[in-house]
N, C-alpha and C positions, 0 to 999 in steps of 0.2 A: 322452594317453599310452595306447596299446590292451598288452594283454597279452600281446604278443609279447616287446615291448619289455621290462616287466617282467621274466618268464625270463629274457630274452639278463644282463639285470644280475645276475639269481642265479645263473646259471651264471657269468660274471665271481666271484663271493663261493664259490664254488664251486669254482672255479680257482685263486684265494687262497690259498683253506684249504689245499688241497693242496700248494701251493707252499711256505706257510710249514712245513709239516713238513718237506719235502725239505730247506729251507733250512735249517733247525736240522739235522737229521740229515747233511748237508755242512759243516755248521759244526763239527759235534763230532767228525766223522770225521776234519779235519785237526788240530782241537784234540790229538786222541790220535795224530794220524800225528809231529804235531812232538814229542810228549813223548816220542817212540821212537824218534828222530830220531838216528842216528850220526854228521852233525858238524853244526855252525854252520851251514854253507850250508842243507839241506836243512831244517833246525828254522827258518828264515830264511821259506822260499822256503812251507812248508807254515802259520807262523802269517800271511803273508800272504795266503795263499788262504782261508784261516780267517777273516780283516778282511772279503774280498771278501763273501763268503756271508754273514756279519753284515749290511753295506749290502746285500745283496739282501734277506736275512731283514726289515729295517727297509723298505723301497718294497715289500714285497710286505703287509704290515704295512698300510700307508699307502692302498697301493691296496684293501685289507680297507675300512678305515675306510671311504676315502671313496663305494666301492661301498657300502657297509650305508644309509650317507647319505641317496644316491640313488635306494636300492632303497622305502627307508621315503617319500623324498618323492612317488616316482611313485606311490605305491602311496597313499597320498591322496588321488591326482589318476582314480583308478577309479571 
């Protein structure tokens, strides 16, 4: 494994990072769009989008972990 490769995987853990905040910050954004929500449908249509963002928040999550993983085992292999 030459250290090329290494960076490309900590810019991946780097990409993450960032994601997982957006993700939380789209998650809370609909969290508070539904609670100001004027009828049913709309408070409906916005905790689902709130759902979505959570499953992204969790595989962005995911893909954290298993990049740090990866990054620690190449990083061995120097």
């Amino acid at each position: 494994m030459d250290k090329t490769r290494l960076k490309s995987i900590k810019s991946m853990m780097e990409i993450a990072i960032i994601a997982i905040g957006r993700e939380r910050n789209a998650y809370n954004f609909y969290m508070e769009a539904s609670e100001e929500a004027y009828d049913e449908e709309s408070k409906e249509l916005f905790i689902t989008l709130a759902n979505q963002e959570k499953q992204h928040l969790a595989n962005m999550e995911k893909l954290l972990e298993t990049t740090k993983s990866l990054y620690e085992e190449e990083k061995k292999k120097i």
